[in-house]
C-alpha positions as CSV (number, residue, x, y, z in Angstrom):
1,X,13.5,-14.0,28.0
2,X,16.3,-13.6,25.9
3,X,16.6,-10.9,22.6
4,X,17.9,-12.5,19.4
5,X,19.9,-9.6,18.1
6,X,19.6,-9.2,14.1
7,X,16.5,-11.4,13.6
8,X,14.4,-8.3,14.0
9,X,14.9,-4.4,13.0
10,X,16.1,-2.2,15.8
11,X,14.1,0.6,17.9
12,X,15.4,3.5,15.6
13,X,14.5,1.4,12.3
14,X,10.9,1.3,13.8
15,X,11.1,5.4,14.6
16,X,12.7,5.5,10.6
17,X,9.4,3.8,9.5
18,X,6.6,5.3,11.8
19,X,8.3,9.1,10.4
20,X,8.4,7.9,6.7
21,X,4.5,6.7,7.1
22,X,3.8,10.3,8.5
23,X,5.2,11.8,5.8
24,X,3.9,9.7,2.9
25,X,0.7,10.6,5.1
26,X,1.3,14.3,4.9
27,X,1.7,13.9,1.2
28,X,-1.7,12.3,0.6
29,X,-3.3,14.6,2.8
30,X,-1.7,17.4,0.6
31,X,-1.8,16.2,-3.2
32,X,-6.0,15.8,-2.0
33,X,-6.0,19.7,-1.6
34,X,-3.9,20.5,-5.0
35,X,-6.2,21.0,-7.4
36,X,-3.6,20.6,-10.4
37,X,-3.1,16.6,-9.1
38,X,-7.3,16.1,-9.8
39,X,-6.5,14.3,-12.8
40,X,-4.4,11.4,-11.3
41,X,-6.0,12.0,-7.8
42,X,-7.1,8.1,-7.4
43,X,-4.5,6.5,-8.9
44,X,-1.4,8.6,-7.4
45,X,-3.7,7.5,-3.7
46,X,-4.0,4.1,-4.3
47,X,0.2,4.0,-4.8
48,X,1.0,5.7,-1.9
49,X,-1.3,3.3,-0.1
50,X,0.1,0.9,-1.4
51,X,3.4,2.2,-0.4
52,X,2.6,3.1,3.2
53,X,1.0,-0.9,3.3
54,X,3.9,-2.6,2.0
55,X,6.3,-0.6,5.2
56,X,3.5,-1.4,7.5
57,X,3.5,-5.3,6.6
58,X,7.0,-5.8,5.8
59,X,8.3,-4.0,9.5
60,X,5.5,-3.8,11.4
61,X,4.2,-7.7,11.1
62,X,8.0,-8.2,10.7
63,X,7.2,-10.3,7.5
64,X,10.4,-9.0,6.1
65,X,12.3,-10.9,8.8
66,X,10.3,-14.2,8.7
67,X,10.8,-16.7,6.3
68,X,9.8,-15.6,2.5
69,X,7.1,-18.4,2.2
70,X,4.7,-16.1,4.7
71,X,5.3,-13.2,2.6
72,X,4.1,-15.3,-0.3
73,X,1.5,-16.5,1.9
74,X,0.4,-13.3,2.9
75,X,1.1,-11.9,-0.6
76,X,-0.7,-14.2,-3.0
77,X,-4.2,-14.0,-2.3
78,X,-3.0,-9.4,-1.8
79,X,-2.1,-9.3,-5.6
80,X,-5.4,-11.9,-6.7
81,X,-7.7,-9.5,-4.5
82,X,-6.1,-6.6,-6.3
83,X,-6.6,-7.9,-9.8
84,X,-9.7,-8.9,-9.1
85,X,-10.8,-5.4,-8.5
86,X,-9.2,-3.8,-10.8
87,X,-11.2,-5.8,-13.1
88,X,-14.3,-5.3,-11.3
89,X,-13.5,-1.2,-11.5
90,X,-12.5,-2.0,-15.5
91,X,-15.6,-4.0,-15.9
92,X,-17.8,-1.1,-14.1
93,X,-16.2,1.9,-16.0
94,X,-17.0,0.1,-19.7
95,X,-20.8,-0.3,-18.6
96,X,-21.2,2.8,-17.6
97,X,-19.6,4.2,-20.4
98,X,-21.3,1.8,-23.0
99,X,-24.9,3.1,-20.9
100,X,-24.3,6.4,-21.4
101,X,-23.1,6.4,-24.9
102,X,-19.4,8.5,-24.0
């Protein structure tokens, strides 16, 4: 079996990525505990998630190497999934506020 070399990211990219997902990790483990980062808890979360799922797609399922219509494949239905909920949560948050009278 033969290795193409440069159609796919190297041993110490991999070791790059795995230590910047521990750390991004280490970050959401410690803004939890903070108790001045209460206020923009969820949202500051949800980016680093997102951050931490975009490294693990792009290098890990080596999407960033393949050809850009399986990103948009893969990428598409993502973002409609994502603005479907964020509606859904937007949706929620006004009935509960109009049910509650705040």
């Amino acid at each position: 079996m033969s290795e193409q070399t440069g159609s796919h990211a190297s041993t110490a990219t991999y070791l790059r990525i795995a230590a910047i997902l521990v750390m991004i990790t280490l970050i959401e483990v410690g803004v939890f505990y903070v108790p001045t980062f209460q206020a923009v808890l969820v949202p500051l979360l949800l980016v680093l998630s997102a951050v931490k799922f975009a490294l693990v797609v792009m290098f890990y399922m080596h999407l960033k190497f393949d050809n850009r219509f399986f990103a948009f494949l893969f990428g598409g239905p993502l973002l409609l999934a994502l603005v479907v909920v964020v509606s859904l949560l937007l949706i929620f948050y006004g009935a509960v506020r109009l049910r509650t009278g705040t």
